[in-house]
N, CA and C of each residue as an Amber inpcrd file, in Angstrom:
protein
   573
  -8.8850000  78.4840000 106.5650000  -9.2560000  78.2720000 107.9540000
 -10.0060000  79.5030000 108.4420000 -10.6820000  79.2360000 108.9680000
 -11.9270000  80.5150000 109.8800000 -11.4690000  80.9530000 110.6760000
 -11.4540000  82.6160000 110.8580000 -10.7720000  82.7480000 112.6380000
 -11.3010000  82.5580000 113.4810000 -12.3610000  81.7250000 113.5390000
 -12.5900000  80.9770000 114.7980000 -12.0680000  79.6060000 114.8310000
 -11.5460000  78.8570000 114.0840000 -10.7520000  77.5840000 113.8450000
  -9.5450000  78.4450000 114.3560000  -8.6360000  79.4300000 113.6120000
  -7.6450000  80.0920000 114.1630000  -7.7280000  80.0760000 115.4590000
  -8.4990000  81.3350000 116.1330000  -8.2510000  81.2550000 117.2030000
  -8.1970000  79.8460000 118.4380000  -9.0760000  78.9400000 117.8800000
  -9.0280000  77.6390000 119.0610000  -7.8490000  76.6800000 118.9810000
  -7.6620000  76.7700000 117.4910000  -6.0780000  76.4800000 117.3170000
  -4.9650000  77.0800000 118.7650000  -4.8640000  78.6200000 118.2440000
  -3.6130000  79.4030000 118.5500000  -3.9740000  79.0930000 120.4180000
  -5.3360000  79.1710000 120.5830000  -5.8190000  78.9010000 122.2660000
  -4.7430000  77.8620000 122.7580000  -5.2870000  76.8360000 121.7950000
  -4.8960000  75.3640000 122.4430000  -3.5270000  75.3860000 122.5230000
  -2.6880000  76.2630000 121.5420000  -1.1200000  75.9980000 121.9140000
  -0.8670000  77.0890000 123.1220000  -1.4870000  77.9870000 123.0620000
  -1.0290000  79.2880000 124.1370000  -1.3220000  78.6910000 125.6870000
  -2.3370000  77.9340000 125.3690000  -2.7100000  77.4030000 127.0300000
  -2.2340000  76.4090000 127.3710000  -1.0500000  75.2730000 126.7860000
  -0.5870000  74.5810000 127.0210000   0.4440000  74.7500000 128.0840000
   0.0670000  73.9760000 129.3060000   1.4010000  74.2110000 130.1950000
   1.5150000  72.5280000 131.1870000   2.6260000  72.1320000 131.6610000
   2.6100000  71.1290000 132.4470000   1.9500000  71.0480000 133.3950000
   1.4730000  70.0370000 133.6900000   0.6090000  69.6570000 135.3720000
   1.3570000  68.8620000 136.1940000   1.7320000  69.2740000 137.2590000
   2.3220000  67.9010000 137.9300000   1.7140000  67.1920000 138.4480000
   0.4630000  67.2530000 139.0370000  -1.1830000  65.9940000 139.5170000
  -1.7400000  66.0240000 138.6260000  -2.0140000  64.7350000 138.0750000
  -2.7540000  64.2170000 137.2000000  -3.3280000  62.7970000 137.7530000
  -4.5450000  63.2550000 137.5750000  -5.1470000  61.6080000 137.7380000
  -6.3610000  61.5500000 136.7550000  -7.5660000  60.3570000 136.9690000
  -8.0250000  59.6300000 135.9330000  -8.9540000  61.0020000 135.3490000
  -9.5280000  60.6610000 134.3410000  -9.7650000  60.0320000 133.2250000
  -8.1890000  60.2400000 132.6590000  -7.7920000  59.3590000 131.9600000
  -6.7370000  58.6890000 130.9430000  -7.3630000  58.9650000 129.7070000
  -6.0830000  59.0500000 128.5030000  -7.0900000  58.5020000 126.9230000
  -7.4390000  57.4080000 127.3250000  -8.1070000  57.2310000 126.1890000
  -8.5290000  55.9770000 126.0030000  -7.8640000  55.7350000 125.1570000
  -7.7600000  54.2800000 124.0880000  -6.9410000  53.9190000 123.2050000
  -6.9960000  54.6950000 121.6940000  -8.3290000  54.8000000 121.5460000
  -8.5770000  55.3830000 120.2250000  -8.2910000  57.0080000 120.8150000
  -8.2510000  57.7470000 121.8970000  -7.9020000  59.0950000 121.7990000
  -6.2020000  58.7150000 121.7990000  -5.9490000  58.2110000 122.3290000
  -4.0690000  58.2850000 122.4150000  -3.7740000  57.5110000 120.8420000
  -4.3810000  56.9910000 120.1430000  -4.1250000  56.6950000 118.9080000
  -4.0100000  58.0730000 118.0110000  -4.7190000  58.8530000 118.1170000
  -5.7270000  59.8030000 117.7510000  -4.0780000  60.6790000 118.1070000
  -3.3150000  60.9040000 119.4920000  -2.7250000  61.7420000 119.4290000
  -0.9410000  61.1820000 118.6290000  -1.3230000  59.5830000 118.7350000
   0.1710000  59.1080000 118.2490000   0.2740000  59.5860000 116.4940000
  -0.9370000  59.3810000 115.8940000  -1.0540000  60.2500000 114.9000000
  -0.8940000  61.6240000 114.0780000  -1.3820000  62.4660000 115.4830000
  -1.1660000  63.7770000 115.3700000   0.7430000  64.0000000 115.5020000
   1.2680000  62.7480000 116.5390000   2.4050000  62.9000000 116.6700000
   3.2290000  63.0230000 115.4000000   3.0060000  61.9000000 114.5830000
   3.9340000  61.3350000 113.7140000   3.7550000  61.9090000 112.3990000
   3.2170000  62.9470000 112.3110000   2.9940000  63.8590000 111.4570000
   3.8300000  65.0680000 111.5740000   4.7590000  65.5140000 112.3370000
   6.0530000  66.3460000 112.9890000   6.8120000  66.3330000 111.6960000
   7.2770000  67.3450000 111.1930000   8.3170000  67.6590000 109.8010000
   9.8920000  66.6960000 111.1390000   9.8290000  65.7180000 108.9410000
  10.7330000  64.6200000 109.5810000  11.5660000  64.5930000 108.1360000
  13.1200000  65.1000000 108.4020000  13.6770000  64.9990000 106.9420000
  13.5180000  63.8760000 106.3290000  13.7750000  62.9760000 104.7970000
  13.6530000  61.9370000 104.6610000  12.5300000  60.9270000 105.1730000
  11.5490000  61.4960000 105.5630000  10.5090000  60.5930000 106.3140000
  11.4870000  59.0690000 106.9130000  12.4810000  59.3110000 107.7670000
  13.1370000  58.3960000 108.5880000  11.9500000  57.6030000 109.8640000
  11.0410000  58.7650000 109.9390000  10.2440000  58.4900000 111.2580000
  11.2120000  57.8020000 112.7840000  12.2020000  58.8790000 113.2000000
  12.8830000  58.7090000 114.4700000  12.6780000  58.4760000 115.8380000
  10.8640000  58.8510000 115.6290000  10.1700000  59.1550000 116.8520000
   9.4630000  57.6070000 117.5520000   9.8110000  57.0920000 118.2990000
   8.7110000  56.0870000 119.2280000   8.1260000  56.3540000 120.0840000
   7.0990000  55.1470000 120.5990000   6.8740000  55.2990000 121.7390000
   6.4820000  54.2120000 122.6790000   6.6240000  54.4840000 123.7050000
   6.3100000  53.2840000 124.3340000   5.3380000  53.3680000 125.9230000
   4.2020000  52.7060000 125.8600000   3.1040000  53.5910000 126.7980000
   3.0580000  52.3310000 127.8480000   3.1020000  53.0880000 129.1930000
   3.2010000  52.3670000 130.6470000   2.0050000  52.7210000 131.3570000
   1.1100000  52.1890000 131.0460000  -0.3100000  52.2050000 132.1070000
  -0.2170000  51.4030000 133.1740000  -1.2040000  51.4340000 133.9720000
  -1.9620000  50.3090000 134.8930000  -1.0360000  49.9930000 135.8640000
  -0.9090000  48.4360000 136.4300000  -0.1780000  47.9830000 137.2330000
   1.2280000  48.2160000 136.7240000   1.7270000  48.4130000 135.5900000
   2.8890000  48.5350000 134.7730000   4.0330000  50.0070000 135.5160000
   2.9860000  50.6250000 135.5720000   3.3730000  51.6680000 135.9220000
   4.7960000  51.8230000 137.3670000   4.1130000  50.3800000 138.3450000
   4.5800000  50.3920000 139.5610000   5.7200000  49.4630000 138.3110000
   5.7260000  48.5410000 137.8870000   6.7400000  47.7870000 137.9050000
   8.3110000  48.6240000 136.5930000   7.1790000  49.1630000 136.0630000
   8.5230000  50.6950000 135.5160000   9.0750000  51.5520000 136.9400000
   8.2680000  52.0170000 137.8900000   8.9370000  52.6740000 138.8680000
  10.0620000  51.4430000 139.3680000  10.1600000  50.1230000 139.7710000
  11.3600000  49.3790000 139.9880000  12.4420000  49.9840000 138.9000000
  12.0710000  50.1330000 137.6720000  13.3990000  49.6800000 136.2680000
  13.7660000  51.2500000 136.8030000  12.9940000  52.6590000 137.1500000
  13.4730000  53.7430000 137.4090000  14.3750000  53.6260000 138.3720000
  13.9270000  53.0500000 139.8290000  14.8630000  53.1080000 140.8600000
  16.0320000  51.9540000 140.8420000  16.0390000  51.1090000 140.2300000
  17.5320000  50.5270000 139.6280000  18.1520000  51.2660000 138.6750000
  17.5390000  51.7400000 137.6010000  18.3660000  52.7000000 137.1260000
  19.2150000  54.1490000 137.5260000  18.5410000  54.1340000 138.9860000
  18.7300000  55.4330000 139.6650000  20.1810000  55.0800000 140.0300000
  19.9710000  53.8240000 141.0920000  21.0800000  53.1020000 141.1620000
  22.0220000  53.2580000 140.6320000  22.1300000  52.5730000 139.7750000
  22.9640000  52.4370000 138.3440000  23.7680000  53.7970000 138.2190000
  23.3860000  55.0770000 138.1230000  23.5160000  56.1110000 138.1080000
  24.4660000  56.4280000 139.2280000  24.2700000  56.1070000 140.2350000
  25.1850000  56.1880000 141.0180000  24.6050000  57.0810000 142.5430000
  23.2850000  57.0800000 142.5010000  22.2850000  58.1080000 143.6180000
  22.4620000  56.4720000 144.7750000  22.7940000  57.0250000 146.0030000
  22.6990000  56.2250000 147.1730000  21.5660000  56.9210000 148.2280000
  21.5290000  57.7940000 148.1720000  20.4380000  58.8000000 148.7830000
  18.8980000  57.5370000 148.5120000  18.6880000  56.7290000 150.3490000
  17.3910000  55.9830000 149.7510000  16.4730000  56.9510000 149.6350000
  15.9130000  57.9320000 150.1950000  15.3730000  58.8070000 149.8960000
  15.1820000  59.1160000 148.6530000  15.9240000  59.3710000 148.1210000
  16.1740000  59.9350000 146.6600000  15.4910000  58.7090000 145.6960000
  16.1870000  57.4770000 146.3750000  15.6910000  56.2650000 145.6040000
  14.2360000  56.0230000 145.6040000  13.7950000  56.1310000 146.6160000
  12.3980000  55.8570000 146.8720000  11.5070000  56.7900000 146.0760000
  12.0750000  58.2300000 145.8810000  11.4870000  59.0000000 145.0860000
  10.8650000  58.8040000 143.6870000  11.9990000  58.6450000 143.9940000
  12.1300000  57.9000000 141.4070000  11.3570000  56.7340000 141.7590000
  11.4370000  56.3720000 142.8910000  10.2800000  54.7100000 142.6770000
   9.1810000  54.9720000 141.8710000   8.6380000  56.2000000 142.7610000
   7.0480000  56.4330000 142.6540000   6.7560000  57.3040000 141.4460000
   7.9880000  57.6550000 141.0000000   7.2740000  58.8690000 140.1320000
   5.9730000  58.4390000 138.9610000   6.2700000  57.3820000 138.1140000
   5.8030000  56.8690000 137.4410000   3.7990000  56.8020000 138.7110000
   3.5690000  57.0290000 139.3330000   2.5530000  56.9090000 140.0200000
   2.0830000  58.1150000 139.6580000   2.3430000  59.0110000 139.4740000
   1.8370000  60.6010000 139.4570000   0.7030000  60.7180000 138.2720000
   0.5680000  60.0570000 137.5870000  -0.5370000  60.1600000 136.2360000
  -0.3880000  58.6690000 136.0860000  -2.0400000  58.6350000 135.7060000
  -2.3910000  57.2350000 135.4570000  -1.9030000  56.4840000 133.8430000
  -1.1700000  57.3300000 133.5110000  -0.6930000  57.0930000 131.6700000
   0.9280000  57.7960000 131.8780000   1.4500000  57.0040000 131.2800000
   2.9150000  57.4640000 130.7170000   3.3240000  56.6100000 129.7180000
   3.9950000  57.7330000 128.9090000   4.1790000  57.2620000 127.2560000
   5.7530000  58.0600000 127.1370000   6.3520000  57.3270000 127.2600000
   8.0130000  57.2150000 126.6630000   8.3390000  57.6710000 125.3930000
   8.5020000  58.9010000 125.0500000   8.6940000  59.3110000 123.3910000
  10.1760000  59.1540000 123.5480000  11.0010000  58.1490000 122.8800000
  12.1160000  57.6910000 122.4410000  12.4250000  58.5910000 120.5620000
  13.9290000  59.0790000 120.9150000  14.7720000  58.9280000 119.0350000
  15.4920000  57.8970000 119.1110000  14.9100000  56.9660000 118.0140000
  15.9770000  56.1870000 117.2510000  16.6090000  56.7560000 116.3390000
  17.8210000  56.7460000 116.6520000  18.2860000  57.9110000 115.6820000
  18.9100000  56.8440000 114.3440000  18.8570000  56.9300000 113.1710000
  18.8150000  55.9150000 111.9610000  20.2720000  57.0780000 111.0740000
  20.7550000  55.8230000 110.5250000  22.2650000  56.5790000 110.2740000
  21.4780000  57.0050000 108.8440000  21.9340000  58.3680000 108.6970000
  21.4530000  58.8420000 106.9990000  22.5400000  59.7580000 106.8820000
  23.2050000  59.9080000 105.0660000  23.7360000  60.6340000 105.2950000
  23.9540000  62.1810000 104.8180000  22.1770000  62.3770000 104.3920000
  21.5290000  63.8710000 104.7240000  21.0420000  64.1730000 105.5750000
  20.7510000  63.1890000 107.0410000  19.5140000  63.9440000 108.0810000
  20.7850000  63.6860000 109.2910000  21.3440000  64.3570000 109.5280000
  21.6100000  64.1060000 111.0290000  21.5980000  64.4170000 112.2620000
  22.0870000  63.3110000 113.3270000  20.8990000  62.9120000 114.2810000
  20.4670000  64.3830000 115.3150000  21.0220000  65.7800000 114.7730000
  20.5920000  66.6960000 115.5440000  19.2360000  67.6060000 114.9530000
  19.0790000  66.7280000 113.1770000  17.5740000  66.8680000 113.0690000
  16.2040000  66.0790000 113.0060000  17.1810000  64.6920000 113.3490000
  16.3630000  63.5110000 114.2490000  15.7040000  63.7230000 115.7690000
  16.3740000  64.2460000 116.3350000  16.2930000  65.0610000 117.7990000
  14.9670000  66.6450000 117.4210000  15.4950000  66.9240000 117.0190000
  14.3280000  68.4930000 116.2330000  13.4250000  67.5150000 116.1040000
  12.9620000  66.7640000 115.1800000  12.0050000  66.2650000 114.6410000
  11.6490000  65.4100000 115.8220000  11.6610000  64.5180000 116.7190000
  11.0050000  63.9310000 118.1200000  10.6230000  64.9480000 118.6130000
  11.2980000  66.4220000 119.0680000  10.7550000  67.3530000 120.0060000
   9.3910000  67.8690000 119.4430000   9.6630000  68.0480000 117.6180000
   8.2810000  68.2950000 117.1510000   7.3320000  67.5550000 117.1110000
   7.6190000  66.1460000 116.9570000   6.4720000  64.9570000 117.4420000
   5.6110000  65.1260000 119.2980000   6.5940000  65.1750000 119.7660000
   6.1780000  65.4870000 120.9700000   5.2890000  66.2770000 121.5160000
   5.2590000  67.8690000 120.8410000   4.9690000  68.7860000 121.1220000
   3.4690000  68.4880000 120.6150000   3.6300000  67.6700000 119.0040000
   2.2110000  67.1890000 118.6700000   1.4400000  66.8530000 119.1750000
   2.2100000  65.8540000 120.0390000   1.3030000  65.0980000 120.8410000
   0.4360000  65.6770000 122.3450000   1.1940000  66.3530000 122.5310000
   0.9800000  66.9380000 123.6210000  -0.4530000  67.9420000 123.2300000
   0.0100000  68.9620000 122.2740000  -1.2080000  69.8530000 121.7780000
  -2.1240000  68.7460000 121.4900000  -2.5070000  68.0480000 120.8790000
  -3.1020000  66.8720000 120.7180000  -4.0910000  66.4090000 121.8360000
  -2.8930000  65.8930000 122.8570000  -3.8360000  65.4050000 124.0450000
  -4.5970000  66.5820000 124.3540000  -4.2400000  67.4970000 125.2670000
  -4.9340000  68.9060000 125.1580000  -6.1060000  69.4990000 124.1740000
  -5.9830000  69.2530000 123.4520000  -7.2690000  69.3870000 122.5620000
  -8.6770000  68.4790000 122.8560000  -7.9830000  67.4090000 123.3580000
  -9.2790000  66.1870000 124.0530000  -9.4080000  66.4360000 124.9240000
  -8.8340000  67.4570000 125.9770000  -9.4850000  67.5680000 127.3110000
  -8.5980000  67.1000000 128.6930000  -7.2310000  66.6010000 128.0890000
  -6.2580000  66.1930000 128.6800000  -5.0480000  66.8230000 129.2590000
  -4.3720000  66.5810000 130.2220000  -3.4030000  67.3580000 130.4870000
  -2.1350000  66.7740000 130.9450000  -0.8680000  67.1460000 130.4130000
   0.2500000  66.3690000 130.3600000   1.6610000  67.2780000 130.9120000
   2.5870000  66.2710000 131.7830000   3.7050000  66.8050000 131.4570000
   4.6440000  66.4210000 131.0270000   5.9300000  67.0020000 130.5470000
   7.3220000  66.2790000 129.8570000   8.2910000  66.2280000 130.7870000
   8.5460000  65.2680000 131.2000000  10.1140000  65.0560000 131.6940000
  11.3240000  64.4660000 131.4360000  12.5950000  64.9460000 132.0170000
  13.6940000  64.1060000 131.2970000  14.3030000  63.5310000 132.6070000
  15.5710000  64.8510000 132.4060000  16.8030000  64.5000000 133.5340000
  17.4910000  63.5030000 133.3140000  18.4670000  63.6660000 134.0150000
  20.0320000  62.8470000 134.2010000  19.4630000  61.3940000 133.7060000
  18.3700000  60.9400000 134.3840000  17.6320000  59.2410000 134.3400000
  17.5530000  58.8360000 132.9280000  17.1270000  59.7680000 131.8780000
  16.6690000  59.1200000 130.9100000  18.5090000  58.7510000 130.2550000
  19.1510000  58.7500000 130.6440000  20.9070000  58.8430000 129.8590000
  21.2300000  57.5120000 130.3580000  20.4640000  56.9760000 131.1780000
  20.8640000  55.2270000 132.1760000  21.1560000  54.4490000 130.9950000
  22.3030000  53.8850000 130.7730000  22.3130000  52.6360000 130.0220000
  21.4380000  51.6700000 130.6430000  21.4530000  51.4020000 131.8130000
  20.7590000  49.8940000 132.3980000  19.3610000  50.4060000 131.6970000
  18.5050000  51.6220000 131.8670000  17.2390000  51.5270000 131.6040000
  17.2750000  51.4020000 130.0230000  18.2450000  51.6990000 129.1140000
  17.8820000  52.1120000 127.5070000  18.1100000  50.1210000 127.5550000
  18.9710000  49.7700000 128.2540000  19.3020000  48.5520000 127.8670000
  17.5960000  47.4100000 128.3710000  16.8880000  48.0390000 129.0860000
  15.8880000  47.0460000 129.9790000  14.4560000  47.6020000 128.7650000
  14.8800000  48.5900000 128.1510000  13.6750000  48.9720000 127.4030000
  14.0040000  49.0850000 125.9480000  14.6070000  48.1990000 125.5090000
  15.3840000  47.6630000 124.2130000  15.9780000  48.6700000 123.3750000
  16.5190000  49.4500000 123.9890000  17.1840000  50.3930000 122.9860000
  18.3880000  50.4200000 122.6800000  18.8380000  51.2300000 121.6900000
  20.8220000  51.1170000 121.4130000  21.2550000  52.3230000 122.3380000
  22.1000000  52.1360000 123.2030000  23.0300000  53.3380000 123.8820000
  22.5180000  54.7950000 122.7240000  22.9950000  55.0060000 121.5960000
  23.1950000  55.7340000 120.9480000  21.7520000  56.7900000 121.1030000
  20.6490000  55.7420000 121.3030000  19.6610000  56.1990000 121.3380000
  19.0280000  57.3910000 122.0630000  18.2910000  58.0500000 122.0350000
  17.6430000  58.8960000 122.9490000  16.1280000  58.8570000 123.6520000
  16.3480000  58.7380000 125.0020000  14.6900000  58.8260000 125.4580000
  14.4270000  60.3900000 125.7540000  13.5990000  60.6700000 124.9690000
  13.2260000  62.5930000 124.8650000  12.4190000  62.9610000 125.5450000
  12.1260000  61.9780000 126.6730000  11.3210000  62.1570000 127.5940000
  10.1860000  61.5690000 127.9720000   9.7340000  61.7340000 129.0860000
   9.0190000  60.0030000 130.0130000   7.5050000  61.6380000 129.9960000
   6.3030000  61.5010000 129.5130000   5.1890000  61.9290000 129.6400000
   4.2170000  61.4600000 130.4560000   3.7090000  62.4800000 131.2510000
   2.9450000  62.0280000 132.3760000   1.6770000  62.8070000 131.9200000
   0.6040000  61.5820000 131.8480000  -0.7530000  61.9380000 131.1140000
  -1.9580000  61.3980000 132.0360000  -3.1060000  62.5520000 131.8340000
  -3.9960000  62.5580000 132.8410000  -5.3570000  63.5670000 132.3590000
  -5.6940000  63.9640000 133.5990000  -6.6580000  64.9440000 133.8390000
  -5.8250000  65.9160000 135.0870000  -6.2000000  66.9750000 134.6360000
  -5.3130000  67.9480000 136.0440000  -6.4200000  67.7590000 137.3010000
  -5.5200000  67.6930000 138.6870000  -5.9770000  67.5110000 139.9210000
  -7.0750000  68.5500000 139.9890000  -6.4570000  69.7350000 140.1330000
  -7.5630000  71.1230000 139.9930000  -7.0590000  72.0220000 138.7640000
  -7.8880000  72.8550000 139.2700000  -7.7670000  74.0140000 137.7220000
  -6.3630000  74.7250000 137.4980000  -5.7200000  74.9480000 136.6770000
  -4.5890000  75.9640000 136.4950000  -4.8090000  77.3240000 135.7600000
  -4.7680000  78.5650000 137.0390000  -4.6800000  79.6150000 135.8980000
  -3.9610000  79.6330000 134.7670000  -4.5990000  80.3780000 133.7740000
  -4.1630000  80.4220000 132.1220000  -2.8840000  81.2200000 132.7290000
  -2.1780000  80.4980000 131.3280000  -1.1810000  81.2500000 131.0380000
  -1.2870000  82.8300000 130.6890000  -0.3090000  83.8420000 131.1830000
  -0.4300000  84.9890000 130.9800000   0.3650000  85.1910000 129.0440000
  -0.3130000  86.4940000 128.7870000   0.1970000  86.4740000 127.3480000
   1.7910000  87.1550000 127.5570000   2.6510000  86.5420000 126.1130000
   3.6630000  86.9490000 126.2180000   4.1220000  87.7730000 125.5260000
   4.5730000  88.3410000 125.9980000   5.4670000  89.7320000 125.1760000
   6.6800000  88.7150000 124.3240000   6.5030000  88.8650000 122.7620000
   7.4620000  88.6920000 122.0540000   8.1090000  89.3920000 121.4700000
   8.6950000  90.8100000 122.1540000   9.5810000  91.3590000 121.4390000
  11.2950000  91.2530000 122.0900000  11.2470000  90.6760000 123.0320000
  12.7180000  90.4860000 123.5170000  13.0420000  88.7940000 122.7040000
  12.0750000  88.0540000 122.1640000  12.4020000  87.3880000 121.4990000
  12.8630000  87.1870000 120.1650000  12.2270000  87.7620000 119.4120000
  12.1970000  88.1200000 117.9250000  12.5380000  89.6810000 117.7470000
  13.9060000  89.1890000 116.6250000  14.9290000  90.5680000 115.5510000
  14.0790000  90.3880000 114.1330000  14.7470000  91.3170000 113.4460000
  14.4610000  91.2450000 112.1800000  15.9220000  91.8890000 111.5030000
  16.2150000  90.9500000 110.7460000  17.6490000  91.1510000 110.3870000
  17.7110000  91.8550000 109.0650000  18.4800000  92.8020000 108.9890000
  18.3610000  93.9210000 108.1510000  17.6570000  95.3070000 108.1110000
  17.3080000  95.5250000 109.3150000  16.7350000  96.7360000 109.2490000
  17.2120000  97.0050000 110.3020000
């Protein structure tokens, strides 16, 4: 690899950060193909492939914000306020893509490197979109744990949704990330 391939590489992961406004341009099908690819290429023990997904565009979007705010419900939030909130979220970016673990019984991989391996799919995807010109964020919270929603979006309890992605174009510009000091992160053991 060239260090100029290097460096646009190491760019694209260093400048990665969430947006919370996002609106259009969207992928298109062949770019979000393009990143489900890049996804599913994530070190996966046993090639189990744990990782899904499931993508909520268009008018869809409003009728997932209903399955959110019944599931909110469900949860046990009475706050309409609160309810009305989770309605809309799904409105915030014109694309959202559901990266789900199915977690598959094996009995060398288990499901806490089924879980590793979605976060690394994810992350794919994400650098991925970003590389096309796109900008995304990851969310979870208490919501994604709803039986009513794992149950309305065909999944097993057991399962995991690793987070609801909100995909777009950023509203306005975001200063770059500042560089990080990695030495309060990284030891070296034995010396």
């Amino acid at each position: 690899m060239s260090d100029s391939s290097l460096h646009i590489v190491h760019d694209n992961i260093h400048q990665r950060q969430s947006i919370g406004h996002l609106v259009e341009p969207s992928p298109n099908s062949e770019q979000l193909e393009l990143a489900f690819q890049a996804a599913l290429t994530a070190p996966d023990h046993h090639r189990l492939k744990p990782t899904h997904f499931i993508v909520v565009k268009g008018e869809q979007r409003e009728v997932f914000g209903e399955l959110l705010m019944d599931a909110t419900r469900d949860l046990g939030e009475q706050e309409q306020a609160q309810i009305e909130r989770v309605r809309n979220h799904p409105l915030r970016a014109p694309l959202l893509v559901l990266a789900v673990t199915r977690f598959v019984d094996h009995p060398k991989v288990p499901y806490f490197e089924q879980t590793l391996s979605s976060g690394a799919a994810i992350q794919n995807f994400l650098l991925s979109l970003q590389a096309q010109g796109f900008s995304t964020m990851w969310r979870s919270g208490a919501l994604v744990e709803s039986k009513l929603l794992k149950l309305k979006l065909g999944l097993q309890e057991h399962d995991l949704i690793s987070g609801i992605i909100y995909i777009g174009t950023a509203f306005k510009a975001i200063p770059p990330r500042l560089e990080i000091d990695t030495q309060p992160y990284v030891s070296h053991w034995g010396c």
